[in-house]
C-alpha positions in Angstrom: -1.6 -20.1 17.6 -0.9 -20.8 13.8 -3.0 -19.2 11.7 -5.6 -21.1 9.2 -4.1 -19.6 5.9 -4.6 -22.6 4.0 -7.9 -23.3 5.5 -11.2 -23.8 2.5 -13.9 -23.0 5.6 -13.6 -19.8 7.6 -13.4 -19.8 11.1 -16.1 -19.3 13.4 -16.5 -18.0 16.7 -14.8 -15.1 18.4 -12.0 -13.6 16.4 -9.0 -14.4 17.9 -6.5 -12.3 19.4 -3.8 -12.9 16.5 -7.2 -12.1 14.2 -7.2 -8.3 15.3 -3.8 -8.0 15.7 -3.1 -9.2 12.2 -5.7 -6.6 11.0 -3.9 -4.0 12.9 -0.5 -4.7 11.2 -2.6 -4.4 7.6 -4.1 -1.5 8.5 -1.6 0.6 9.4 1.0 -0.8 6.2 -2.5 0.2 4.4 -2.6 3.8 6.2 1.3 3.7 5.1 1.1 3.2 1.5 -2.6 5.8 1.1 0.0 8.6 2.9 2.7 7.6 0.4 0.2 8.3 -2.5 -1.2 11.2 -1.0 2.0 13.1 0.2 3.5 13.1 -3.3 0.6 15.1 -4.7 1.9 17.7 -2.4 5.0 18.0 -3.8 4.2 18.0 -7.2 5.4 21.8 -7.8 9.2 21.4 -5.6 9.6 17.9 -7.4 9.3 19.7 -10.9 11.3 22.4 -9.9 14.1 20.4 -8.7 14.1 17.3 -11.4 13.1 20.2 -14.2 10.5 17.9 -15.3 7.5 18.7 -17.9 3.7 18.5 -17.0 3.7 15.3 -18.6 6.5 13.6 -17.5 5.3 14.4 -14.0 2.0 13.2 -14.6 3.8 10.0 -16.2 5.2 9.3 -13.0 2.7 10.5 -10.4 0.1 8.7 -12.5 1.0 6.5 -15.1 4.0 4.3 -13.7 2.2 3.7 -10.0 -1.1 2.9 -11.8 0.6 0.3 -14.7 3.2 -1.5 -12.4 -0.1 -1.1 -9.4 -3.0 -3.1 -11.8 -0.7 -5.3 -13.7 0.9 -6.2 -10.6 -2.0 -6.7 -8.3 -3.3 -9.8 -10.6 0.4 -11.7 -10.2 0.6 -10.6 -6.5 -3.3 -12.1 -5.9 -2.2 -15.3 -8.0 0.8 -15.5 -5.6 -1.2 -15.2 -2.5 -3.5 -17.7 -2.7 -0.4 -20.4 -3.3 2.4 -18.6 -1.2 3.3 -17.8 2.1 1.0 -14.5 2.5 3.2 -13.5 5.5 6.8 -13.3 3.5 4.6 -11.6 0.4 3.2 -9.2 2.0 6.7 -8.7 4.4 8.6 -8.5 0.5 6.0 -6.2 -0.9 6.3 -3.9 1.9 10.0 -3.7 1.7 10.3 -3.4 -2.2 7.7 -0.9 -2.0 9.8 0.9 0.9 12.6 1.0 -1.1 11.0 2.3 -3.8 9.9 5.4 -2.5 13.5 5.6 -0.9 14.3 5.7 -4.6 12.2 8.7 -5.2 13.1 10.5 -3.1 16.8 10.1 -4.5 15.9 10.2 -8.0 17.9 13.0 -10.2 16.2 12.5 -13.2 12.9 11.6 -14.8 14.1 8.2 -15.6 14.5 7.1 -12.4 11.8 8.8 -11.0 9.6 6.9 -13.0 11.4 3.6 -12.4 11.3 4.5 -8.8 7.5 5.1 -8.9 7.0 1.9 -10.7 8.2 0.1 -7.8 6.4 1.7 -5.5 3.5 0.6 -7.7 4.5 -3.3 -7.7 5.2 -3.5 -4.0 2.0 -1.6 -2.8 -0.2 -3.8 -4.9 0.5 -6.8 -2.3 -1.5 -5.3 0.3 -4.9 -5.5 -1.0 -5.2 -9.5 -2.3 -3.4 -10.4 0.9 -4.9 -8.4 3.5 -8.5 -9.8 1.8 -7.3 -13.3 1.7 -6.3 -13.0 5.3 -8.9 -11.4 6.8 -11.1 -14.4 5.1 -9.1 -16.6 6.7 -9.0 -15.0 10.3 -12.4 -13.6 10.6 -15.7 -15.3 10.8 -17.9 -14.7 8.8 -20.6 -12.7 10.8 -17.4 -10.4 11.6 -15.6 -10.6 7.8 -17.6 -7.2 7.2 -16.3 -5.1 10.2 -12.9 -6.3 9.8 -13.0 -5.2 6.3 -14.5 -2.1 7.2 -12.2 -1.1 10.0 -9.3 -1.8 7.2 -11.0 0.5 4.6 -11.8 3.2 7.2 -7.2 3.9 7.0 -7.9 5.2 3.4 -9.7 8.3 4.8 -7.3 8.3 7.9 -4.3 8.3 5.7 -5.7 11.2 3.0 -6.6 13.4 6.0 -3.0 13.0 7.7 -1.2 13.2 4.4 -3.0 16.4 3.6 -3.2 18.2 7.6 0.3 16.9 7.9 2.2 17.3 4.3 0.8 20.8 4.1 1.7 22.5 7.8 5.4 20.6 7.4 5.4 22.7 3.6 4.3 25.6 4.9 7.3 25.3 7.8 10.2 24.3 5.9 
């Protein structure tokens, strides 16, 4: 079934099979990028240690370069999604945001770490505009609301798992 992307009316009815399973895929790549944030604020202290870092160059690049490249970003990326194929956006945010924290994880230096985290920034902000726009354009209206909600509900998923998870595998290694 090809998917109304391009369609000015939602659909009504049932939502369709490739409906939910679209929201599925969003959900978990949303679930993904809320445990990326999360689990980084539980490394703040070996991060320091090992990149000798100040207080505020870490806070620059917890805080500052995901937020900057994350807003800025999220107004080109919901420009781009509304004329562009939302599929290979949201497939290239995902992977530049991927690589990104790939890059953090090798950064030696606060330079990088911070260029690193600015990608992360840029790539995660495609989720949001597109996984709205295409839930608009999957769901019907009278079901636009759960879908929404069911996406949402992976913030508070992700934060718990980061935070249960990220802290029993510190406390173990």
């Amino acid at each position: 079934m090809r998917v109304p992307f391009n369609s000015t009316t939602p659909p009504t009815g049932a939502p369709s099979a490739a409906a939910w399973g679209t929201l599925a895929i969003l959900v978990i790549l949303y679930f993904l990028s809320i445990l990326d944030r999360q689990l980084l604020s539980l490394l703040v202290v070996p991060i320091q240690t090992d990149l000798k870092l100040s207080d505020s160059q870490l806070g620059a690049a917890q805080g500052l370069a995901f937020i900057l490249f994350y807003s800025v970003m999220g107004l080109i990326l919901a420009y781009a999604v509304d004329r562009f194929s939302k599929a290979w956006i949201v497939f290239l945010g995902v992977g530049f945001w991927s690589l990104s924290t790939i890059a953090c994880g090798l950064a030696s230096n606060f330079g990088e770490l911070f260029t690193a985290r600015l990608g992360v920034g840029a790539g995660e902000a495609v989720l949001g505009p597109a996984a709205a726009s295409l839930m608009g354009a999957l769901f019907p209206r009278d079901r636009l609301s759960l879908a929404n909600g069911i996406y949402m509900a992976s913030v508070g998923a992700a934060g718990l798992t980061a935070f249960w998870l990220g802290g029993t595998l510190l406390v173990h290694l």
